[in-house]
VOBADO-628684 format. One record per residue: residue in three letters; x, y, z of N, C-alpha, C in turn. Coordinates in steps of 0.05 Angstrom, whole numbers, padded with zeros to 5 digits, always signed. Layout:
N
ALAXYZXYZXYZ;...
***
This chain:
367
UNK-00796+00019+00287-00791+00002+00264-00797-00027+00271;UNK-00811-00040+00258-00817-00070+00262-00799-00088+00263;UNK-00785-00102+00276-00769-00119+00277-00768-00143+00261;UNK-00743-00143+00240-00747-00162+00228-00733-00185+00225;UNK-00741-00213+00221-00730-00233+00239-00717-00252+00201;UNK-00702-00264+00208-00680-00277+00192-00703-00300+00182;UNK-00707-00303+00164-00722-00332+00155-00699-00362+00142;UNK-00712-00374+00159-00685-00401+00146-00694-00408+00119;UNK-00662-00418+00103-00666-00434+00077-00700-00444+00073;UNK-00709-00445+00047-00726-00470+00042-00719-00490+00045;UNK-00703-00503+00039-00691-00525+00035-00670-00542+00058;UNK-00686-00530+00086-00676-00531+00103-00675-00564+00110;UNK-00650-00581+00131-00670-00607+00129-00690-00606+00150;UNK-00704-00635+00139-00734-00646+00155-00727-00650+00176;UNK-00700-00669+00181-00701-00673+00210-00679-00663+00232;UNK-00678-00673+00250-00664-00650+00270-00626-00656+00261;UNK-00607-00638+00266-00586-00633+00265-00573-00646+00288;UNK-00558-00664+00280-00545-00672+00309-00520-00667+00317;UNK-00505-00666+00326-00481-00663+00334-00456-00677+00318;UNK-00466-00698+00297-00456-00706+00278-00442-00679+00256;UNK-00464-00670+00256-00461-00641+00229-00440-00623+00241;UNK-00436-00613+00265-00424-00598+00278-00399-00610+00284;UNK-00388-00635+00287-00360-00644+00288-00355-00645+00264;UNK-00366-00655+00241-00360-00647+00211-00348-00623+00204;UNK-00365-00608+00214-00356-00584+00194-00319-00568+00221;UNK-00326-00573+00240-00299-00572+00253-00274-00578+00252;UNK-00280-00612+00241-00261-00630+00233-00244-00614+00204;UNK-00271-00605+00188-00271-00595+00159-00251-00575+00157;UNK-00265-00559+00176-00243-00529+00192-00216-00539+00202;UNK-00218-00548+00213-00181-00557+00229-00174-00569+00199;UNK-00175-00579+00191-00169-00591+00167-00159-00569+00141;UNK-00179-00556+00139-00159-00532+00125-00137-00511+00135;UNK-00153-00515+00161-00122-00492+00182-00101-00507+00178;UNK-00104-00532+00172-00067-00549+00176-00062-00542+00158;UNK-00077-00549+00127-00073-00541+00105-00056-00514+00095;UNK-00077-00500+00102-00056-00470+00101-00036-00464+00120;UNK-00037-00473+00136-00015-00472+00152+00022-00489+00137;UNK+00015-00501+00126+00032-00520+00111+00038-00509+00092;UNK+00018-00491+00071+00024-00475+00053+00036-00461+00060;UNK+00036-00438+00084+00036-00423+00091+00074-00419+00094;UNK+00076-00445+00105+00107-00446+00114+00123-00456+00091;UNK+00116-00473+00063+00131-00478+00045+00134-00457+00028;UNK+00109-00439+00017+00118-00418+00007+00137-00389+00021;UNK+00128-00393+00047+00143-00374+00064+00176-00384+00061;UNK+00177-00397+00061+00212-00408+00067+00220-00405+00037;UNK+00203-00423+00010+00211-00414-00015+00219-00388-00022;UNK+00201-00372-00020+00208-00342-00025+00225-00335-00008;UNK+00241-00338+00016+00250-00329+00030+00283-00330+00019;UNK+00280-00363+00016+00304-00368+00006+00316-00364-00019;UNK+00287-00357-00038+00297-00352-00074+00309-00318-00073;UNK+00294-00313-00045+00311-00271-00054+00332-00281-00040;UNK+00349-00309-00026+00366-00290-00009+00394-00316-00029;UNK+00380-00327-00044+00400-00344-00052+00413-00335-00085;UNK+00404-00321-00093+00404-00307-00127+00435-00297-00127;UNK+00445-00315-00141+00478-00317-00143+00483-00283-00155;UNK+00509-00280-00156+00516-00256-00167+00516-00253-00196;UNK+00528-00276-00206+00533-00272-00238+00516-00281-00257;UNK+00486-00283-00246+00464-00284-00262+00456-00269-00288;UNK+00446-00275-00304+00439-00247-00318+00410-00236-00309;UNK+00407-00211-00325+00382-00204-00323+00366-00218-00326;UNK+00360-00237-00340+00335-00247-00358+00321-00266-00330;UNK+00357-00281-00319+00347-00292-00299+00343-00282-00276;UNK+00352-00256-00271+00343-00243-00245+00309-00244-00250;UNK+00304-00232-00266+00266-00227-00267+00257-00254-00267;UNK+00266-00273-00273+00258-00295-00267+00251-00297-00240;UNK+00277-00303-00227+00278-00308-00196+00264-00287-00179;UNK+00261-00272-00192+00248-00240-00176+00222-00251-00179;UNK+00203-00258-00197+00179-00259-00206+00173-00289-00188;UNK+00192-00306-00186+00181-00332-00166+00179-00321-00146;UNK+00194-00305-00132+00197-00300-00102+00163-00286-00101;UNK+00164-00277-00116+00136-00249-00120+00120-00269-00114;UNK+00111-00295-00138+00092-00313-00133+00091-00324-00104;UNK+00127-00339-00098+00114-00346-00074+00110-00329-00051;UNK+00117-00305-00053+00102-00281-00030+00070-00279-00032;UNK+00057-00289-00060+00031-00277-00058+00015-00303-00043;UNK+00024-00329-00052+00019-00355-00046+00012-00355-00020;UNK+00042-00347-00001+00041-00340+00024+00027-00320+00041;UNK+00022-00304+00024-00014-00286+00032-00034-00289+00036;UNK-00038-00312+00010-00068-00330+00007-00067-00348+00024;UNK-00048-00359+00019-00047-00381+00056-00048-00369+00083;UNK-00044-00341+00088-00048-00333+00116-00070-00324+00115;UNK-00085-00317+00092-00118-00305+00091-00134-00332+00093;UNK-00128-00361+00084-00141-00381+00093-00142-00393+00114;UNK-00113-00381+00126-00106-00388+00156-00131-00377+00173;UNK-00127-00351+00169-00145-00334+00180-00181-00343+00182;UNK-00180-00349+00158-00211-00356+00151-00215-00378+00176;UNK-00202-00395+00161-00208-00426+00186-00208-00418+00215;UNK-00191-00401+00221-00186-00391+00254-00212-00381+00266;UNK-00221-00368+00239-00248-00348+00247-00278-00366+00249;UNK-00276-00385+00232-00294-00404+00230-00301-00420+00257;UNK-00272-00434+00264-00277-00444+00287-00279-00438+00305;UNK-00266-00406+00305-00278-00399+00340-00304-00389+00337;UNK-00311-00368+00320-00342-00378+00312-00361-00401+00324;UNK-00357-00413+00310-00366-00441+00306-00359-00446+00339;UNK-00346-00452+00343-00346-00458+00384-00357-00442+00393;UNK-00366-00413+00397-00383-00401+00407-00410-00398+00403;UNK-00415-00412+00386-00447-00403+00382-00456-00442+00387;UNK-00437-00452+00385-00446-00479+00391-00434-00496+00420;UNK-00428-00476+00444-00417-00474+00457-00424-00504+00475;UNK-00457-00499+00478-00462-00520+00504-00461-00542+00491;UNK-00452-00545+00459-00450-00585+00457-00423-00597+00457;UNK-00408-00569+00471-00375-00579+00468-00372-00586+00497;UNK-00344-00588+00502-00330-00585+00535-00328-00564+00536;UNK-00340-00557+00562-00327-00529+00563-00304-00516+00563;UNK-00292-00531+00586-00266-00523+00591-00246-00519+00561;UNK-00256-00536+00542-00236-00537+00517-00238-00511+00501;UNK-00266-00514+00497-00281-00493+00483-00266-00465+00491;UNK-00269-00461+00524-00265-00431+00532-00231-00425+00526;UNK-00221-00446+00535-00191-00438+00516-00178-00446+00491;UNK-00203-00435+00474-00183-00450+00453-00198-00416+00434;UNK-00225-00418+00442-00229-00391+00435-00214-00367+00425;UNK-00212-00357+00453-00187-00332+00446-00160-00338+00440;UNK-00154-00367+00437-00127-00370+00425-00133-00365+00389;UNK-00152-00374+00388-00161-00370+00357-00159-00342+00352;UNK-00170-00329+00366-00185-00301+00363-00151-00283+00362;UNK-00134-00282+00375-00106-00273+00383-00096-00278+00356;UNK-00089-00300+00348-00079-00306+00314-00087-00294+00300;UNK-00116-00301+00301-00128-00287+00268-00132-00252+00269;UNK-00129-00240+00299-00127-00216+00292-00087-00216+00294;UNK-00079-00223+00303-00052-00224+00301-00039-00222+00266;UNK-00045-00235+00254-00046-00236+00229-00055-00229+00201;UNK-00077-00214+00223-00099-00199+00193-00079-00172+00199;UNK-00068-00168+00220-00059-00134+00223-00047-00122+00197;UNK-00022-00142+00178-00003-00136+00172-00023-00122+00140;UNK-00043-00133+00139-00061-00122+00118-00075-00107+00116;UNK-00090-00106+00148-00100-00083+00152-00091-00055+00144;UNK-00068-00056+00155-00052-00035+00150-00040-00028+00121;UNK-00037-00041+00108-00034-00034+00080-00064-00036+00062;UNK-00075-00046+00069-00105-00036+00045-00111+00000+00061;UNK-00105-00003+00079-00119+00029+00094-00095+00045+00078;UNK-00072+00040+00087-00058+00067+00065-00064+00063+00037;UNK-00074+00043+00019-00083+00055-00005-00110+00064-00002;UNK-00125+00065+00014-00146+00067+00012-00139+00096+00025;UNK-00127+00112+00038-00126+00140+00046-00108+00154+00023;UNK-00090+00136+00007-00078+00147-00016-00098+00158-00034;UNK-00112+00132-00044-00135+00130-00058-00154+00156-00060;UNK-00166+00160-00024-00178+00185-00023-00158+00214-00034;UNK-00144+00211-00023-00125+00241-00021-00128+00250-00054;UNK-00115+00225-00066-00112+00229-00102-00142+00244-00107;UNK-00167+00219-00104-00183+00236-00109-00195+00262-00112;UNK-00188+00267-00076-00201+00293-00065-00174+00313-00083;UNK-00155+00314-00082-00149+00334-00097-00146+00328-00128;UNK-00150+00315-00143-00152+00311-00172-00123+00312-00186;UNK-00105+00290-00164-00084+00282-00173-00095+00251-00179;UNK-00070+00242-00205-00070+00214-00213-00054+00197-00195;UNK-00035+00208-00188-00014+00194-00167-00014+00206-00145;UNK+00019+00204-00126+00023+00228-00107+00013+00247-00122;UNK+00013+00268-00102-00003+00284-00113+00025+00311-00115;UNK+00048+00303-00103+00075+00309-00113+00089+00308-00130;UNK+00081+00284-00138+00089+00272-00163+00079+00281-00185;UNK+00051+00281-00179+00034+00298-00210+00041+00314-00214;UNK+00053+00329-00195+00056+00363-00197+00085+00367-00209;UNK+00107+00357-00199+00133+00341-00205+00130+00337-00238;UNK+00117+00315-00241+00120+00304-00279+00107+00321-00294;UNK+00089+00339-00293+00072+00355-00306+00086+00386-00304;UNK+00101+00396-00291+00116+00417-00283+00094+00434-00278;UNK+00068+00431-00270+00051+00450-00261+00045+00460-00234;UNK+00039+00482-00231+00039+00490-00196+00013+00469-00182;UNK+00010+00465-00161-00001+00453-00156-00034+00467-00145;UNK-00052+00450-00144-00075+00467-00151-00085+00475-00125;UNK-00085+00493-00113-00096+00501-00087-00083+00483-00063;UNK-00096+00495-00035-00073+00492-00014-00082+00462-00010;UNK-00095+00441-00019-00113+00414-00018-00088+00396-00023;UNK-00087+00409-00053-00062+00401-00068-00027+00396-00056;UNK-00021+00418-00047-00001+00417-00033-00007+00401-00003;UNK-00032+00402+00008-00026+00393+00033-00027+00365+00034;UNK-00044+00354+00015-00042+00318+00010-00022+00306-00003;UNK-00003+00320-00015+00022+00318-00023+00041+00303+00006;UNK+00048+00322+00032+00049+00322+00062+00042+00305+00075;UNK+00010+00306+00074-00008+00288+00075+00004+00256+00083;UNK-00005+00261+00047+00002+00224+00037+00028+00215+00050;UNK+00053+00226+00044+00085+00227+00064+00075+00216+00090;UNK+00061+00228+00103+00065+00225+00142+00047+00199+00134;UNK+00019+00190+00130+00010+00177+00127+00027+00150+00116;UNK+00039+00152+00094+00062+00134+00085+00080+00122+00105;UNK+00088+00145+00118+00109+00136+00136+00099+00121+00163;UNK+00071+00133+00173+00070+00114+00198+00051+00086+00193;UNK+00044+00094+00168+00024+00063+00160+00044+00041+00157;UNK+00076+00055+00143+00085+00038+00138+00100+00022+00154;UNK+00107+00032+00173+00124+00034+00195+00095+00016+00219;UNK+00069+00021+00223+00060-00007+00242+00051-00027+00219;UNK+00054-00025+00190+00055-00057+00182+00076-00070+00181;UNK+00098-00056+00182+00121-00074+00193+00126-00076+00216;UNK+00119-00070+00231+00115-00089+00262+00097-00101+00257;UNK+00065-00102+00253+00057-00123+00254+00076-00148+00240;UNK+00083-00141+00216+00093-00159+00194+00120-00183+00214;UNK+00131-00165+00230+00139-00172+00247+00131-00185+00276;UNK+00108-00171+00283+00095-00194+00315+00084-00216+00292;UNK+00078-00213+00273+00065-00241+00259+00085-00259+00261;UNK+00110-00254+00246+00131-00277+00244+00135-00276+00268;UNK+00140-00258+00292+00145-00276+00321+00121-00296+00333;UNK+00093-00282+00321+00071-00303+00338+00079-00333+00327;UNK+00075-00328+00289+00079-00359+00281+00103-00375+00287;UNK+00121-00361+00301+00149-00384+00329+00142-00382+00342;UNK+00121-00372+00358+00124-00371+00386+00111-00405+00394;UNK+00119-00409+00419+00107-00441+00435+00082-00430+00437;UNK+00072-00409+00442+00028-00400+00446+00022-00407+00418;UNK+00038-00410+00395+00018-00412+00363+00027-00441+00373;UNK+00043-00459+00375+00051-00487+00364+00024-00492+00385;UNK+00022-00488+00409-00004-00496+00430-00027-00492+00412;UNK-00027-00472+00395-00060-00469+00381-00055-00493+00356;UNK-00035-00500+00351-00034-00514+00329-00043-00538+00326;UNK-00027-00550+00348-00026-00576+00371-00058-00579+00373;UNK-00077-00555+00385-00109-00563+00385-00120-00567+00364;UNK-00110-00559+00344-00129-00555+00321-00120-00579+00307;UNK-00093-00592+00309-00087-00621+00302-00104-00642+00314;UNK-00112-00646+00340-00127-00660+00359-00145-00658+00348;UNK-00171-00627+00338-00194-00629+00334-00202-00639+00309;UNK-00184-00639+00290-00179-00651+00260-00182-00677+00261;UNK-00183-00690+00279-00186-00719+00288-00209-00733+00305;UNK-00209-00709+00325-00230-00713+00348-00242-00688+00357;UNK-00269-00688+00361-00284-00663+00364-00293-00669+00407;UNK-00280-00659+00419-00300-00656+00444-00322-00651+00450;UNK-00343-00669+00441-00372-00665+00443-00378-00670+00470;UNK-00403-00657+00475-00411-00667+00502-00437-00691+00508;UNK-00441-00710+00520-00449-00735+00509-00478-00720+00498;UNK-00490-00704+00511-00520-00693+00498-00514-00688+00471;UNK-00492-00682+00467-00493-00670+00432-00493-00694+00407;UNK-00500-00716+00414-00497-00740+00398-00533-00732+00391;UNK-00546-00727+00402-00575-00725+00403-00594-00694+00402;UNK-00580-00682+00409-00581-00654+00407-00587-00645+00384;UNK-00605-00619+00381-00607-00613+00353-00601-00581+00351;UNK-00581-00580+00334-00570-00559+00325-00589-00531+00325;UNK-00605-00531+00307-00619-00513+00293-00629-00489+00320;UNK-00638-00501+00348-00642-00483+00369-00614-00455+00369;UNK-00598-00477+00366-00566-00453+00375-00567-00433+00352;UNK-00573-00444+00334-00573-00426+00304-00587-00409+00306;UNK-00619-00424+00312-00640-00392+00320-00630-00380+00334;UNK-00617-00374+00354-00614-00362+00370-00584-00341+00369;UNK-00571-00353+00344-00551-00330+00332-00569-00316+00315;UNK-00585-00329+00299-00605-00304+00285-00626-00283+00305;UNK-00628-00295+00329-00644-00278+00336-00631-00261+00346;UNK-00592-00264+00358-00578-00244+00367-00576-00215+00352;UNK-00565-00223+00327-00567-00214+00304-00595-00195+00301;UNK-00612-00203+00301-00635-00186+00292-00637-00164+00309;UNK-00638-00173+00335-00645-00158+00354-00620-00134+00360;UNK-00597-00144+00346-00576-00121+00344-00575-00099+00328;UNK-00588-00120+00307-00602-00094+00281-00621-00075+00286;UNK-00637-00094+00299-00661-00066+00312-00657-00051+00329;UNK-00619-00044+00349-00618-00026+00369-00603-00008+00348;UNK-00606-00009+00320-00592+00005+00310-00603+00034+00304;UNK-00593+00053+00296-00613+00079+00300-00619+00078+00254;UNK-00632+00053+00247-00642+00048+00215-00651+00068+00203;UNK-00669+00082+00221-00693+00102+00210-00666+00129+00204;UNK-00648+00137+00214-00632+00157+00213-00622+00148+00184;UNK-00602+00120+00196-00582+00115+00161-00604+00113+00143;UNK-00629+00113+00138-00647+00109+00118-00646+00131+00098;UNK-00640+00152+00108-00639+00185+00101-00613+00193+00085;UNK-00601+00194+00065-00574+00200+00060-00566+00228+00069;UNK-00539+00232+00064-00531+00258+00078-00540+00272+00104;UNK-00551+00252+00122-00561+00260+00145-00530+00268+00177;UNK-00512+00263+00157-00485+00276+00170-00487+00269+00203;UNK-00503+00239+00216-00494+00231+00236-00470+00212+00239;UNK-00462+00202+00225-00435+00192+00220-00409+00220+00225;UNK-00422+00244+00224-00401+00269+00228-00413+00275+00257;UNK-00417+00267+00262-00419+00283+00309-00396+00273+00319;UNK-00388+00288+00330-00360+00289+00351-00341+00283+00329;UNK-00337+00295+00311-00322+00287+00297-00293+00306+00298;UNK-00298+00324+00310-00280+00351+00321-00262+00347+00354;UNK-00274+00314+00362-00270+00317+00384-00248+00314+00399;UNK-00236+00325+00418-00206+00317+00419-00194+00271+00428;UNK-00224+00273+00444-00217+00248+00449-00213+00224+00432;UNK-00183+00211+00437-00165+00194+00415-00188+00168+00410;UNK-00208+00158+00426-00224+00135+00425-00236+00134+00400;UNK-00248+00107+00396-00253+00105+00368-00281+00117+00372;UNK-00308+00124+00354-00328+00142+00353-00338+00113+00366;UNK-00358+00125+00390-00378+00106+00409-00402+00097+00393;UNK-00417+00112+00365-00433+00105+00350-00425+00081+00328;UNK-00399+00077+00333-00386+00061+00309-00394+00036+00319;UNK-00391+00031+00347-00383+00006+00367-00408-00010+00355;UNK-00433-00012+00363-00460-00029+00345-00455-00041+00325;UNK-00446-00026+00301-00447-00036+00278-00428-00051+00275;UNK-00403-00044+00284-00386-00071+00286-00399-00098+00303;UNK-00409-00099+00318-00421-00118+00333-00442-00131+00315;UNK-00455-00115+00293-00476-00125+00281-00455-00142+00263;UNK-00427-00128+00250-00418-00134+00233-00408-00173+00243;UNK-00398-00170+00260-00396-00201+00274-00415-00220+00283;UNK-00436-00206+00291-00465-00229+00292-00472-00230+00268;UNK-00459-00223+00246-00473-00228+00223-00451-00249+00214;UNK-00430-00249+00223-00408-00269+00214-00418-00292+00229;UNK-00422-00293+00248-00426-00314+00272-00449-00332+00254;UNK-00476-00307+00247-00503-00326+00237-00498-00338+00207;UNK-00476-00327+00200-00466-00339+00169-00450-00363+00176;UNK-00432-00370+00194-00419-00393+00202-00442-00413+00210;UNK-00460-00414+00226-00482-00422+00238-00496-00433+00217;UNK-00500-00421+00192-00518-00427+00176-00494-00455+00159;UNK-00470-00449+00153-00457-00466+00139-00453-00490+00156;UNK-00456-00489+00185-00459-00526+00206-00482-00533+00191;UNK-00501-00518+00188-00525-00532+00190-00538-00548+00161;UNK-00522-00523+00132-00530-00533+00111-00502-00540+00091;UNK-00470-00536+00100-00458-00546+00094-00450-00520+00065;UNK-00443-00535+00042-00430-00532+00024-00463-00517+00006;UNK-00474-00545+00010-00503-00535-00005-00527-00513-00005;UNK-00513-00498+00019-00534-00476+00035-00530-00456+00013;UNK-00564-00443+00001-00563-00426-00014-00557-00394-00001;UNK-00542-00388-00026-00539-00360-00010-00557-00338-00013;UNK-00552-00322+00009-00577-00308+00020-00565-00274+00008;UNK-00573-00264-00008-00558-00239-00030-00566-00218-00012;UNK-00583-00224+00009-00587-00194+00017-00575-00189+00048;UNK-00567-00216+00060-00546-00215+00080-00518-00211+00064;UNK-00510-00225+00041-00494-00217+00025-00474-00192+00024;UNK-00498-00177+00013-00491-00146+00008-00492-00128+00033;UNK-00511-00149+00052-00514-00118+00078-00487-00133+00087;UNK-00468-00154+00094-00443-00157+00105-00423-00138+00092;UNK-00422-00142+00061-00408-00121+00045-00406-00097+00056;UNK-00428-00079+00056-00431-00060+00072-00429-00050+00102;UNK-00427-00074+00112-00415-00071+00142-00390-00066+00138;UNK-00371-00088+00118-00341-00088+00125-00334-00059+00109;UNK-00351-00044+00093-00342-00020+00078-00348+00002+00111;UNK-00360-00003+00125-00366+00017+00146-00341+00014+00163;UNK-00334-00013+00166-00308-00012+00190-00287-00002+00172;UNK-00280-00005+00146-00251-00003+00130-00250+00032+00134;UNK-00279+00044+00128-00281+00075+00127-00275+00086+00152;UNK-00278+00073+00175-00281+00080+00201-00254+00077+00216;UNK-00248+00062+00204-00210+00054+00217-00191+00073+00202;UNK-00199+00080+00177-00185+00101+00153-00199+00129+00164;UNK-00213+00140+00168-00208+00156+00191-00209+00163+00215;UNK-00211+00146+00231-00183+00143+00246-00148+00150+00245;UNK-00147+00138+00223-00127+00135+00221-00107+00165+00211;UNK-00132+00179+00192-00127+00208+00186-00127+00230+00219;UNK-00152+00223+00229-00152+00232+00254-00121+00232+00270;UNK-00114+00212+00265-00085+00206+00291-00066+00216+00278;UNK-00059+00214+00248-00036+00236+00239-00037+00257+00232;UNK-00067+00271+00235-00067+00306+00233-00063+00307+00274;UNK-00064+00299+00289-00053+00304+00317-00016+00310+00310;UNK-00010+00288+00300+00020+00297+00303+00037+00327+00302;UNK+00048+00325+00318+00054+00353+00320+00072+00368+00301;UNK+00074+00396+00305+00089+00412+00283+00081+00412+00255;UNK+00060+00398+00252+00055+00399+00222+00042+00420+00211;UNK+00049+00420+00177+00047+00448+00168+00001+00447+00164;UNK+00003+00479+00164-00023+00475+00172-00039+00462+00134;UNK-00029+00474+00124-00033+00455+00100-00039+00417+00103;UNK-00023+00417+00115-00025+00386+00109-00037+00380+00137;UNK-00049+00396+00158-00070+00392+00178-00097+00394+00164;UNK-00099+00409+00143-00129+00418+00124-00132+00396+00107;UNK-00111+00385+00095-00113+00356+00080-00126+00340+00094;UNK-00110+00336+00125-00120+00310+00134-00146+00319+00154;UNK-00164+00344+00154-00192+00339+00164-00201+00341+00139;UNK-00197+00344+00115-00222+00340+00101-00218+00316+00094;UNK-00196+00299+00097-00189+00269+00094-00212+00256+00110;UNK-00211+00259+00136-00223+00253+00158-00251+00256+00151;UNK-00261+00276+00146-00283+00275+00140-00301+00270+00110;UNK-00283+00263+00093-00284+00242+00063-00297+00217+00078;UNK-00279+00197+00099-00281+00172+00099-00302+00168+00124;UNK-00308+00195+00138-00334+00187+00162-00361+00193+00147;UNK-00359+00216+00124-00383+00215+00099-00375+00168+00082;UNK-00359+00165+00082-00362+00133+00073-00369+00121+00092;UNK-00362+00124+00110-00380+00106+00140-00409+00115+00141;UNK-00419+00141+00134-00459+00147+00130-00470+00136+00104;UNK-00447+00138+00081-00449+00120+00061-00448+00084+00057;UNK-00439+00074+00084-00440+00051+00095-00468+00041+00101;UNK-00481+00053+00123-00498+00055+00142-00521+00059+00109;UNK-00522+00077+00096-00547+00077+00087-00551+00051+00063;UNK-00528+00039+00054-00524+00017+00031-00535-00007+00056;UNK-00525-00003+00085-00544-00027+00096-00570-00025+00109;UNK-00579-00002+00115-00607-00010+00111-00621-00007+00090;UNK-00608+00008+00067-00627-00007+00048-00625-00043+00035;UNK-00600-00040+00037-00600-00068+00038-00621-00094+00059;UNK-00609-00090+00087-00635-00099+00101-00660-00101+00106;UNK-00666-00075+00089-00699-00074+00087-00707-00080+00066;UNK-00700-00097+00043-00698-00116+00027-00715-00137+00037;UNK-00739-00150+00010-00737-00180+00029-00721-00200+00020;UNK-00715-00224+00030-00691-00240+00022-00697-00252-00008;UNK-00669-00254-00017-00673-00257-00039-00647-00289-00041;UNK-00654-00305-00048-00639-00326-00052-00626-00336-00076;UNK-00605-00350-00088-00595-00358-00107-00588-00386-00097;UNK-00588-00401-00117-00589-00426-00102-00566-00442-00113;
***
């Protein structure tokens, strides 16, 4: 397959990028991390304190009141840890692919302190979009509207084959241990955001909101080299990919070893996640260079879309994988969760073929 290489904006600029552009948009970044971080803690404490302060002799009218603020500020406080997140991701980003115009020494630790948070913090979500999204399947695959207990339950009908009954089971164990590591995460989150290691990441990202550690070359330096060179990572990750296979639908290589006893995640998965982050890296890269104004590129667009639909499918079964292991379970609700398992590794081949057709696209811009 011909290797195909990333073409920059038209509208790229004429002259070189200096190290100016790159403390901008850092500064820009720390600047929103404080931001949400600030959000983060006034709505967190609001809601915290509107469920725990709601007098006794309220009435109804005003309980749903006070219930419905707390709700707001719980969702507030969501959107602020997902901006948290964003900024976290940006800048360590952004320090790695623009590595040699910083200090090093700063750069290399400040990195994985970023990187520790923002997966520290995405966990508590992770884990709840994957149980609706294995709910989601289960309902499907057996042609229930709800539990699939429940349908059977409100409708007083037997339930429809052993699918039926076993995703009923199913969904239960699934329920119970999804729910059970988002509250630990939900929990190491509120210990990370006290711990003295977050106030240390905070503390940097206050400093860089002010002052960027450039290195004296980077006053003169021109960007656009570092950039090529996340696009060329990027490309060249795309082309170790096996394209010509996902090109094919139903070619059922997303199902090999799928029987296999070993708990590791599938070794064919590992690439595409890697593509899925040099593709984050060359999308950060592109916003140093053209800012706010950089047109977007619809066909990196949609093939990212389709990356993050390959990891969401790929972690969701997994995730079926690890609670049909549990033991003693009835064999019913072991038959639920491989055809579960193998619903969401057919959406991981359904991943793979939405991105190369997507990639083999030529670019298409909106401006």
């Amino acid at each position: 397959m011909a290797q195909q290489h990333l073409e920059p904006p038209t509208d790229s600029p004429a002259g070189p990028m200096s190290g100016d552009a790159l403390a901008g948009y850092l500064r820009a970044q720390a600047t929103e991390f404080l931001r949400s971080l600030r959000q983060h803690r006034e709505n967190g404490t609001d809601a915290g304190t509107t469920a725990r302060a709601k007098p006794r002799t309220e009435s109804r009218a005003e309980s749903r009141d006070v219930s419905r603020a707390g709700d707001n500020g719980s969702g507030e406080s969501v959107d602020a840890a997902r901006a948290l997140r964003r900024s976290a991701r940006r800048i360590s980003g952004t320090l790695h692919t623009f590595r040699p115009l910083l200090d090093a020494e700063w750069s290399e630790g400040m990195r994985p302190e970023l990187a520790w948070l923002s997966g520290t913090l995405a966990r508590e979500h992770a884990y709840a979009a994957r149980l609706e999204r294995l709910i989601g399947a289960l309902n499907r695959l057996s042609g229930a509207a709800g539990f699939p207990a429940q349908a059977a339950q409100d409708t007083g009908a037997p339930a429809k084959g052993v699918l039926t009954v076993g995703a009923a089971k199913a969904g239960a164990l699934l329920d119970r241990q999804l729910t059970l590591a988002r509250t630990r995460a939900h929990s190491a989150a509120l210990q990370a955001l006290g711990s003295s290691r977050f106030h240390a990441v905070a503390d940097s990202v206050a400093v860089l909101a002010s002052e960027v550690p450039l290195t004296p070359a980077a006053t003169t330096a021109d960007l656009r080299p570092l950039a090529a060179a996340a696009s060329d990572r990027l490309t060249d990750a795309v082309a170790a990919l096996p394209l010509v296979t996902a090109g094919h639908p139903y070619n059922a290589e997303a199902l090999v070893h799928g029987l296999s006893a070993d708990t590791a995640p599938h070794p064919q998965d590992a690439p595409w996640h890697q593509v899925r982050l040099l593709l984050r890296l060359h999308r950060y890269a592109c916003e140093v260079l053209y800012g706010q104004d950089a047109p977007i590129d619809v066909r990196l667009l949609r093939a990212g879309q389709a990356l993050n639909r390959h990891r969401d499918a790929a972690e969701a079964a997994a995730a079926a994988a690890s609670a049909a292991r549990t033991p003693r379970i009835a064999p019913a609700t072991a038959y639920a969760l491989g055809v579960l398992h193998a619903d969401q590794r057919h959406e991981v081949e359904a991943a793979r073929f939405a991105f190369q057709q997507n990639w083999q696209k030529e670019t298409v811009r909106t401006p």
